[in-house]
C-alpha positions as CSV (number, residue, x, y, z in Angstrom):
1,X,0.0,0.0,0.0
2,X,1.2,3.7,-1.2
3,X,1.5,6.7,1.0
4,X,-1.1,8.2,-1.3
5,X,-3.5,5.3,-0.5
6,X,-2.7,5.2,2.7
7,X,-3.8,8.9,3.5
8,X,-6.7,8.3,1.6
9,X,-7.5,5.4,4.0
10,X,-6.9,7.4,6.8
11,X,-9.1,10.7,5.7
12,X,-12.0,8.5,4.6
13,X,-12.2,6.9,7.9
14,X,-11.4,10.3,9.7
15,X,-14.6,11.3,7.6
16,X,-16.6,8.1,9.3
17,X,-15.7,9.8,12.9
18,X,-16.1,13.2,12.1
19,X,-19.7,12.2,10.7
20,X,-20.4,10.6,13.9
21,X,-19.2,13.2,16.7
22,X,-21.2,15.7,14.6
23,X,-24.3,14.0,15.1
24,X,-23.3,12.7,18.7
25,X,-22.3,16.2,19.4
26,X,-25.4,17.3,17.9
27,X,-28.0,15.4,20.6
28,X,-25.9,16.3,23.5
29,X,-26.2,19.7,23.2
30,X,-30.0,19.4,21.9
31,X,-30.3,17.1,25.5
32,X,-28.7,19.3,27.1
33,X,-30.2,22.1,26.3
34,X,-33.8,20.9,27.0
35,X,-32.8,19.0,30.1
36,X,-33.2,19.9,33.6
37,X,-29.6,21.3,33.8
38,X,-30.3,23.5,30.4
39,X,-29.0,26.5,32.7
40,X,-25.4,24.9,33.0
41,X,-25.4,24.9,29.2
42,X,-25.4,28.5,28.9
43,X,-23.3,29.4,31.5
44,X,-20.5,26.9,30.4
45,X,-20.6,28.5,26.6
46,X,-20.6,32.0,28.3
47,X,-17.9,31.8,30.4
48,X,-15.1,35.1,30.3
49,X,-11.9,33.9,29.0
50,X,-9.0,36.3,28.3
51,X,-6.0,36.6,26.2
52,X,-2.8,39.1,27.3
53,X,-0.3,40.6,25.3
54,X,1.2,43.4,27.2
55,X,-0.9,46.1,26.8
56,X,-3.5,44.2,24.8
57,X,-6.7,42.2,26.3
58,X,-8.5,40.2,24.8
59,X,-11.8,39.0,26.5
60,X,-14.3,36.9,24.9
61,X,-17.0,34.4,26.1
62,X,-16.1,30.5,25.7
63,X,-18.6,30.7,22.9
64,X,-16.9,33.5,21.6
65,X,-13.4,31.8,21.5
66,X,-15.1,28.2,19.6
67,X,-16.4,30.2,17.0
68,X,-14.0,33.4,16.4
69,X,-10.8,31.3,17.3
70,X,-11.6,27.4,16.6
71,X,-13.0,28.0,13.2
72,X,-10.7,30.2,12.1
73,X,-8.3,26.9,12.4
74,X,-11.0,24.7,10.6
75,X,-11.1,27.6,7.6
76,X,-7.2,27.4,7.4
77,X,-7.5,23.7,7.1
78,X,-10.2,24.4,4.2
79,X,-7.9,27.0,2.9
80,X,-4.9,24.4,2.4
81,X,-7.8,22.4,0.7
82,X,-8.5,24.8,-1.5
83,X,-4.9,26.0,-2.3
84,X,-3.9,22.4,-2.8
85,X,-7.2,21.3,-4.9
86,X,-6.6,24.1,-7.1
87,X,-2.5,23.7,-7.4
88,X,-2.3,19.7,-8.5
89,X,-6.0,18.7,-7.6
90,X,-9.5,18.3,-9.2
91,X,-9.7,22.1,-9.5
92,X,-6.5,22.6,-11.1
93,X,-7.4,22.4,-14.7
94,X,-10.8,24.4,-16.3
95,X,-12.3,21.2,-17.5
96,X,-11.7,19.6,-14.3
97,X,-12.5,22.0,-12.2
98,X,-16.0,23.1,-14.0
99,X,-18.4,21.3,-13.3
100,X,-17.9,21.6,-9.4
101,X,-17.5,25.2,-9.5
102,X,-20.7,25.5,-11.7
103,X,-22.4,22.9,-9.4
104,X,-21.2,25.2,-6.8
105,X,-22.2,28.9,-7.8
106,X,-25.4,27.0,-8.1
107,X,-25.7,25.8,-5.5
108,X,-25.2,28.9,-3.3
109,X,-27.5,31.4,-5.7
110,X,-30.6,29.0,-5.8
111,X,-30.9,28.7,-1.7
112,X,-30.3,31.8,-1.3
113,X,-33.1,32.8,-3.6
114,X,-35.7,30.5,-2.1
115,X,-34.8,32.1,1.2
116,X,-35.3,35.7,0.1
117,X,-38.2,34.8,-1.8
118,X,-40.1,32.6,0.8
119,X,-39.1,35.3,3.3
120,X,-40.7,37.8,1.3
121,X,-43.5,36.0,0.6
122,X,-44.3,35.5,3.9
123,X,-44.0,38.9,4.7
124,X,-40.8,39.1,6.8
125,X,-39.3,42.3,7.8
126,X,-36.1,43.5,6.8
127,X,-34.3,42.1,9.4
128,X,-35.6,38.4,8.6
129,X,-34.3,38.7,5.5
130,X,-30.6,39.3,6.6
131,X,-30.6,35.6,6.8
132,X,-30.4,34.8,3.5
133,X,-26.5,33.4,3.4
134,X,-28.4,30.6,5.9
135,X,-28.8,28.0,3.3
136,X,-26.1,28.5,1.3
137,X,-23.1,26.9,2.9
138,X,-22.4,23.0,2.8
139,X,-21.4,20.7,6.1
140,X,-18.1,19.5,4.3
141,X,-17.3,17.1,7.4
142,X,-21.0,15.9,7.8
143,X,-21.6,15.7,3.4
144,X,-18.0,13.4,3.4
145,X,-18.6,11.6,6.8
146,X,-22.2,10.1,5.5
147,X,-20.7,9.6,2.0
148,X,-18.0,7.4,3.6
149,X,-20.4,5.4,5.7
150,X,-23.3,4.9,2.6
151,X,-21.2,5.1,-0.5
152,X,-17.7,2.9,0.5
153,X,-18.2,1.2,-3.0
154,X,-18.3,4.1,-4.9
155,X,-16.4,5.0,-8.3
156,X,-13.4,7.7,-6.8
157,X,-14.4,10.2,-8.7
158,X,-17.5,11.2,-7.3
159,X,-16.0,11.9,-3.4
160,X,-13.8,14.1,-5.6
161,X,-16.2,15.3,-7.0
162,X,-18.6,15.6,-3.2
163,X,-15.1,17.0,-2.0
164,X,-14.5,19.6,-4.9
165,X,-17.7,20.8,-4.5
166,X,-17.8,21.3,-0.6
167,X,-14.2,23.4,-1.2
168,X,-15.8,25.9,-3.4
169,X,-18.8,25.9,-2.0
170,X,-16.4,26.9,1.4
171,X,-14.8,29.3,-0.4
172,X,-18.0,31.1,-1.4
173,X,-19.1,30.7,2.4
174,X,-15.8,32.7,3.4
175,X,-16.4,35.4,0.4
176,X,-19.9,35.6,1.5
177,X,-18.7,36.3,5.4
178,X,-16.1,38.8,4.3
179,X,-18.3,41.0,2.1
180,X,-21.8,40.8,3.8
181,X,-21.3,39.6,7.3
182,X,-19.1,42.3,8.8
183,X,-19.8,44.9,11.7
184,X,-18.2,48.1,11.8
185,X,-14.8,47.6,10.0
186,X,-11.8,49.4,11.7
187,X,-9.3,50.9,9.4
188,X,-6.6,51.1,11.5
189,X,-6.7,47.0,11.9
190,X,-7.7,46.1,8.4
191,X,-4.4,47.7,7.3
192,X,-2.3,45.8,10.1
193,X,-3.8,42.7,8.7
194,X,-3.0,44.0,5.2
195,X,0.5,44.5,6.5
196,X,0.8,41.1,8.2
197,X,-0.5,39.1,5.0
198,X,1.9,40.9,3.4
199,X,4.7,40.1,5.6
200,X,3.2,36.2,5.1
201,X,3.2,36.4,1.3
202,X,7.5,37.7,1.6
203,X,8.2,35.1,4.3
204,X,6.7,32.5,1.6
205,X,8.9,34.1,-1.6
206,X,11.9,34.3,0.8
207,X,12.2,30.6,0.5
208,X,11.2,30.3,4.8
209,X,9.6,27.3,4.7
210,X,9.9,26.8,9.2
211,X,6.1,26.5,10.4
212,X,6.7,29.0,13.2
213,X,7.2,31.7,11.4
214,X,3.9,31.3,9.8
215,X,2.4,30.7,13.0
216,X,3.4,34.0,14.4
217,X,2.3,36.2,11.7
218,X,-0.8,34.3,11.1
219,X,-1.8,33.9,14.5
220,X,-0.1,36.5,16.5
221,X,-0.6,39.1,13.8
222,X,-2.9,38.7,11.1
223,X,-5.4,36.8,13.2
224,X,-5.7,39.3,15.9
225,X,-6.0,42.1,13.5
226,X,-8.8,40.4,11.7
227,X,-10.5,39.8,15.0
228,X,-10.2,43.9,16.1
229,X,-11.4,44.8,12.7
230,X,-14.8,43.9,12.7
231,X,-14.2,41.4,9.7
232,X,-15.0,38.0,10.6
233,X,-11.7,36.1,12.0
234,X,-12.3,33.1,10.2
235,X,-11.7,35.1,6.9
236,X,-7.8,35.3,8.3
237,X,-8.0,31.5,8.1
238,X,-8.1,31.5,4.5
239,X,-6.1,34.1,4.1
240,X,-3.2,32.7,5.8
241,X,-3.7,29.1,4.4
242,X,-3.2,31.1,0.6
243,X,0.2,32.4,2.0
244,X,1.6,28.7,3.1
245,X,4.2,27.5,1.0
246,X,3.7,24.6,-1.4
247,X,7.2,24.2,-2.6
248,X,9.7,21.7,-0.4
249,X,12.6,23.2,0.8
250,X,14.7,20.0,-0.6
251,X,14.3,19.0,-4.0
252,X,13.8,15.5,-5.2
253,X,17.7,15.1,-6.0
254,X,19.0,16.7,-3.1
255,X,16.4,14.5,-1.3
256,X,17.6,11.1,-2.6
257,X,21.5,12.3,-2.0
258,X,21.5,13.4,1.4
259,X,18.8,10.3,2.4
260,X,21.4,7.7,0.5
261,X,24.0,9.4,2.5
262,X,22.4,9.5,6.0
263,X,20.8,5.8,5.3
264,X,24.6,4.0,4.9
265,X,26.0,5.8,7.5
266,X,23.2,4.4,9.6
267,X,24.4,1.2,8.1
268,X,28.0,1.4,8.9
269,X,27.3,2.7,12.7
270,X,24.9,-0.1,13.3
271,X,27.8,-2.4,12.5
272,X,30.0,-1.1,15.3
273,X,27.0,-1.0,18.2
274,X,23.2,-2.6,17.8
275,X,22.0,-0.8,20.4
276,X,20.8,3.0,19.7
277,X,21.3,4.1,22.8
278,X,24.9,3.2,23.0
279,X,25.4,4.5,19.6
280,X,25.3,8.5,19.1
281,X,26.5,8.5,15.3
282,X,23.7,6.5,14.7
283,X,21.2,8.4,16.6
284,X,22.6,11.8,15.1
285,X,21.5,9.6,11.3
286,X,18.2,9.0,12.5
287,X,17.4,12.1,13.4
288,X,18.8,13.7,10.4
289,X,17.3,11.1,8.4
290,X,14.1,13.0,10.6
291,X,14.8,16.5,8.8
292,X,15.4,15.4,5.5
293,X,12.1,13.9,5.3
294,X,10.8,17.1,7.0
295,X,12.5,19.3,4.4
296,X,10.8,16.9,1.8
297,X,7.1,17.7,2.5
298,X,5.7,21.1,1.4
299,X,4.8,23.2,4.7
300,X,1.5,23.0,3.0
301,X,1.1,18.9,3.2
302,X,2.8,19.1,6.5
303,X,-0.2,21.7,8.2
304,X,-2.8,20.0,6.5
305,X,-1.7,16.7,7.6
306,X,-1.4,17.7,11.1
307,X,-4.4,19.4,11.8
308,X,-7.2,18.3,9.5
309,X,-7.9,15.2,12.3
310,X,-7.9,18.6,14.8
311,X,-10.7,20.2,12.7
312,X,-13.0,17.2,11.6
313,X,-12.3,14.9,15.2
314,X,-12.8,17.9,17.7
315,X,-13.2,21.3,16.6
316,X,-16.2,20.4,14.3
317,X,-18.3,18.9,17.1
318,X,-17.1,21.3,19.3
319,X,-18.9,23.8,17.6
320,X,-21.5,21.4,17.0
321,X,-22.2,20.9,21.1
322,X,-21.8,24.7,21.9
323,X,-24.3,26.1,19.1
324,X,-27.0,23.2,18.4
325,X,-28.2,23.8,21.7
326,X,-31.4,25.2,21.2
327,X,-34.3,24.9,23.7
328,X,-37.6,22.9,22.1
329,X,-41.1,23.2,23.2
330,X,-45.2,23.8,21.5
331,X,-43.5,27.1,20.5
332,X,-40.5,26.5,18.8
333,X,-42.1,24.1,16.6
334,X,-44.8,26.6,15.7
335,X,-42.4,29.2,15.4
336,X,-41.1,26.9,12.1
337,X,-44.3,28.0,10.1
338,X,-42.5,31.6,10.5
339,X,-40.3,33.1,7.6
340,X,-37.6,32.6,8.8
341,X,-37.5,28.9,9.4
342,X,-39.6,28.5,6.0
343,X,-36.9,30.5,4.4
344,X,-34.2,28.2,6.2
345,X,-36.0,24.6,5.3
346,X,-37.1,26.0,1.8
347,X,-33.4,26.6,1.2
348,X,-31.8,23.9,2.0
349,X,-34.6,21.3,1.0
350,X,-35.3,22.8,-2.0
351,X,-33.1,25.3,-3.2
352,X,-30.0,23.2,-2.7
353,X,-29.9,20.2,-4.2
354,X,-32.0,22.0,-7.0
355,X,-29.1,24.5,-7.8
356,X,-26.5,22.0,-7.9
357,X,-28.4,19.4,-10.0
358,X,-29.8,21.3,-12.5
359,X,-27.1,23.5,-13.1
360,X,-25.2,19.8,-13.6
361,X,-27.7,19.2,-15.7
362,X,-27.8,22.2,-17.8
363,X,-23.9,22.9,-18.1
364,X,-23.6,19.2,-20.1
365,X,-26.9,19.9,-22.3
366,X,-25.1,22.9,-23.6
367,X,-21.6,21.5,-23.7
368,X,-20.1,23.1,-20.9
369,X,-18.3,20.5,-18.8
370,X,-18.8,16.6,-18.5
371,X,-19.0,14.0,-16.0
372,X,-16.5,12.7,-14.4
373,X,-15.5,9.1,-15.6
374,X,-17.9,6.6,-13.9
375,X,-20.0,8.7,-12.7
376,X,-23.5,9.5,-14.0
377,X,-26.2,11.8,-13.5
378,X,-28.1,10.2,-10.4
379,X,-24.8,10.4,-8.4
380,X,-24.8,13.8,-9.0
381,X,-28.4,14.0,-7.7
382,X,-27.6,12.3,-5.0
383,X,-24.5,14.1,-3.6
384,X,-27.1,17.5,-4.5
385,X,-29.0,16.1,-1.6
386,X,-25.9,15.8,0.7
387,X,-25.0,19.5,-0.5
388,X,-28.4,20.6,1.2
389,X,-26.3,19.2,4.9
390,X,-26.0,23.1,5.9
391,X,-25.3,22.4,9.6
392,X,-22.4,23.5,11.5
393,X,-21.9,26.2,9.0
394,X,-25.3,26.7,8.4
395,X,-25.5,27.2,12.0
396,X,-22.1,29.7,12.0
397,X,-23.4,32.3,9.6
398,X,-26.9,31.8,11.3
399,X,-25.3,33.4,14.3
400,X,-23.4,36.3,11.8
401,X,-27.1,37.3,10.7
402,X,-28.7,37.4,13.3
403,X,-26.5,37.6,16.5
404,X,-28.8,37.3,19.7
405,X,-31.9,38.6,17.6
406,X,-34.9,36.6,17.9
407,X,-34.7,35.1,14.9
408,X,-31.4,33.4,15.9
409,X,-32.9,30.3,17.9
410,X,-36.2,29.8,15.0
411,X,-33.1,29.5,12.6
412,X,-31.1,26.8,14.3
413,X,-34.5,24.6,14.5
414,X,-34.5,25.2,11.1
415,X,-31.0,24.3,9.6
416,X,-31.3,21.5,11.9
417,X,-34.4,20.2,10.5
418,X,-33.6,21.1,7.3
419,X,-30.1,18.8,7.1
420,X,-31.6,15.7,8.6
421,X,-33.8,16.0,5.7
422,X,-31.4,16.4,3.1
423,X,-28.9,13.7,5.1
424,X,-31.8,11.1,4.8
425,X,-32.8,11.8,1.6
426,X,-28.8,11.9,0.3
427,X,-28.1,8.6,2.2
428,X,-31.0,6.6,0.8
429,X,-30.6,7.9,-3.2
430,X,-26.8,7.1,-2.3
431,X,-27.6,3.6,-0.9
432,X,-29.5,2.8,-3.7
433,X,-27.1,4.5,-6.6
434,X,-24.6,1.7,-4.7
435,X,-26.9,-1.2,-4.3
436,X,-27.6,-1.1,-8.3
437,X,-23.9,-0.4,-9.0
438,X,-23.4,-3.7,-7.5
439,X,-26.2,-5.8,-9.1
């Protein structure tokens, strides 16, 4: 077995245990929430936490910190994705990459016109209708975790094509939260972040290829500026992921010369001693032997390989427990007959997998873009209804529109009710997709 395969192995089953914390995640905090200890649920996610550097405080609540500060992390990881995907993946040629960007752009404008449109309809005010980025993002770690469990037979190219999908559709999320979901933007730290994504983008043509220092500016600076800007943090996530460097430091030959060399003088110092520990020249050849296969590895591979299990095993239900906590009762579930929740439900339900499977559909009747190779139109119909999984970021920019307005909590109900929908209905048309594959 391959390193390649290997990974993939890995990621897929990654994908399996991300799905289920989600939805574990998920009916704690619902539990929670509607149990007799409901009140220890909101303290816990507002606790005060605080952040010093010198002069500089920064006080948030504990909810404040999982969804400024954790999902900035989980929209670097995305941003590496991306960077990668469009570099030497799916998205790195025009044909290749057309159909899921189309599929995409579809799939973000239809939702979000059913939304406006039902809202409107059912006379909402103008503050209902902020809501309308609600529908339009797609759970990437719920969408792959259920398409690993149901679809484990499936041709390749349709997770790359679920995953290729889900990236753009991410990176229209983050677009859509720069430009439309911002408070009052502060100049004076929208050009220190200028200023430290610029010191990111020289550190990355300097040849520095040492994580820290990318760490530093990222974090340190461009992070914190983003977050006293009034421009969503998370944005600095993908920012910083564009600025990561995706060449090796070592190339291939000095690779295989200095490895060769490290590798027999491991040899000849194992002749002299067996034991490691009684042997420092052949400690001092493991350890470069360490480096070199450090220097190998693009600092991109390197972050993205590190923390993606971060972002799909814990920071993903994280934000799942801390925000699907909404309290139930006679008049929550009225309150879905509302336009808000119609909105919500009509957009993800109907204005999802809509978007992406009839601009599939349209784009090859005119010529534009192709299948992929063993894939045909009813796996595209079926991964549509696994795009309609808004959840945990359904939920995230839920909270952007409407903050602690009273729409915030009929919204949640919604996008809730609204995914399961679209995850049963994606599960069983993949199922069966599967099932005739195999007869």
């Amino acid at each position: 077995m391959n390193e390649e395969t290997e990974g993939k192995l890995v990621n897929a089953k990654n994908d399996v245990w991300g799905g289920a914390l989600l939805v574990g995640a998920t009916l704690l905090g619902l539990g929670w929430a509607n149990s007799p200890w409901s009140h220890s649920y909101e303290m816990l996610w507002h606790i005060p936490l605080s952040i010093s550097f010198g002069d500089l405080t920064l006080e948030r609540s504990l909810l404040h910190w999982i969804n400024d500060g954790l999902m900035a992390m989980f929209f670097f990881v995305a941003g590496l994705e991306i960077k990668r995907e469009f570099l030497v993946g799916e998205l790195s040629s025009v044909r290749s990459a057309s159909l899921p960007v189309l599929c995409a752009a579809g799939g973000m404008l239809v939702p979000a016109f059913c939304y406006v449109a039902t809202v409107t309809m059912m006379g909402g005010t103008e503050r209902a209708i902020d809501g309308w980025g609600i529908p339009m993002a797609t759970d990437i770690a719920f969408a792959l975790g259920l398409f690993a469990i149901v679809a484990r037979q499936a041709h390749p190219a349709l997770r790359i094509f679920l995953l290729s999908l889900a990236i753009v559709d991410d990176l229209g999320a983050v677009l859509v939260i720069a430009i439309f979901y911002t408070s009052d933007l502060s100049v004076m730290s929208l050009s220190a972040a200028g200023g430290f994504l610029a010191a990111l983008l020289v550190a990355n043509m300097a040849g520095i290829r040492h994580i820290l220092v990318y760490g530093v500016l990222g974090i340190g600076g461009l992070w914190v500026a983003f977050l006293m800007s009034g421009v969503h943090p998370t944005v600095a996530g993908v920012l910083a992921a564009f600025a990561i460097p995706a060449r090796p430091h070592l190339d291939r030959q000095e690779v295989v010369r200095e490895g060769a060399h490290l590798l027999t003088t491991f040899h000849k110092a194992g002749q002299v001693e067996d034991s490691p520990l009684a042997n420092p020249a052949q400690a001092d050849a493991a350890r470069n032997l360490e480096r070199v296969s450090d220097l190998a590895q693009t600092p991109l591979q390197r972050l993205e390989h590190a923390l993606r299990p971060w972002t799909v095993l814990i920071i993903m239900p994280l934000f799942a427990l801390s925000n699907a906590g909404v309290s139930i009762d006679v008049e929550t579930v009225k309150s879905l007959s509302s336009p808000v929740p119609l909105g919500v439900i009509a957009g993800l339900v109907i204005g999802k997998p809509f978007g992406i499977a009839v601009t599939a559909w349209v784009a090859m009747r005119i010529g534009l873009t192709s299948l992929p190779k063993g894939v045909s139109f009813s796996h595209i119909h079926a991964i549509a209804w696994l795009g309609g999984i808004g959840f945990t970021m359904s939920l995230f920019i839920a909270n952007l529109a409407f903050g602690t307005a009273e729409h915030l909590a009929n919204a949640k109900v919604a996008v809730l009710v609204g995914s399961t929908l679209c995850a049963v209905l994606g599960s069983f048309l993949l199922w069966r997709n599967s099932a005739t594959s195999r007869t």
